[in-house]
C-alpha positions, -999 to +999 in steps of 0.1 A: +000+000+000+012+033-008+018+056+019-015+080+022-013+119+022-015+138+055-050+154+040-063+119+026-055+103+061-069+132+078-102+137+053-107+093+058-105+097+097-131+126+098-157+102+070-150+073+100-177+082+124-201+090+100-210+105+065-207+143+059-203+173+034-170+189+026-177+215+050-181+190+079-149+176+070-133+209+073-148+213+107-145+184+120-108+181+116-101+212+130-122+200+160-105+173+165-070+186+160-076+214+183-069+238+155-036+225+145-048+207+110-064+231+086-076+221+049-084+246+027-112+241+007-093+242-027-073+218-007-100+196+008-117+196-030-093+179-048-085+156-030-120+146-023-119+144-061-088+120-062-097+098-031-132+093-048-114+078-081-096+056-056-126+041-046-118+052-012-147+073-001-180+075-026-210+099-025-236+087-010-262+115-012-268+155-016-280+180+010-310+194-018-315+221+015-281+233+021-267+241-015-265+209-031-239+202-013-221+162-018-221+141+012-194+115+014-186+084+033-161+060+037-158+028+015-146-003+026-110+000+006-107+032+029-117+020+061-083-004+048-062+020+034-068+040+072-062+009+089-032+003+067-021+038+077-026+037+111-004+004+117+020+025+099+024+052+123+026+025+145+058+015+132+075+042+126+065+061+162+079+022+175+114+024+156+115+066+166+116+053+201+137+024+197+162+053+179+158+075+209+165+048+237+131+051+250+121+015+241 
């Protein structure tokens, strides 16, 4: 598996919980993060664009009320690819310790 983007990882973990639009990614990042991850939307945009022709998230609906706006969710594959990614970290936050003596 490749290694994922900090704003794919970041845009899959917010789609976890539950589907939501663009916006609600935006904010619920930030939330989480306590303000230390921002996407832009330009950002956020395209790579909802290139994560949905990985089959990693899909559109599953649109908010007719609130601008048409898309709302997304995660797909199986990205549950994986997150998964994938988060045993990753794993790793490498295992062999910085190792490297540091504290392990």
């Amino acid at each position: 598996m490749i290694p994922l983007s900090e704003p794919t990882y970041l845009i899959l973990l917010a789609l976890i919980k539950e589907p939501t639009h663009g916006y609600g990614i935006i904010k619920a990042i930030s939330e989480v993060s306590e303000g230390q991850y921002e996407i832009a939307p330009g950002t956020l945009y395209g790579v909802l664009k290139n994560i949905e022709k990985q089959k990693l998230i899909e559109v599953v609906g649109v908010d007719l009320d609130n601008r048409k706006k898309k709302i997304y969710a995660i797909t199986d594959a990205g549950k994986e690819a997150l998964i994938d990614e988060q045993r990753r970290y794993e790793k490498l936050l295992l062999f910085t310790y190792k490297l540091n003596g504290e392990g």
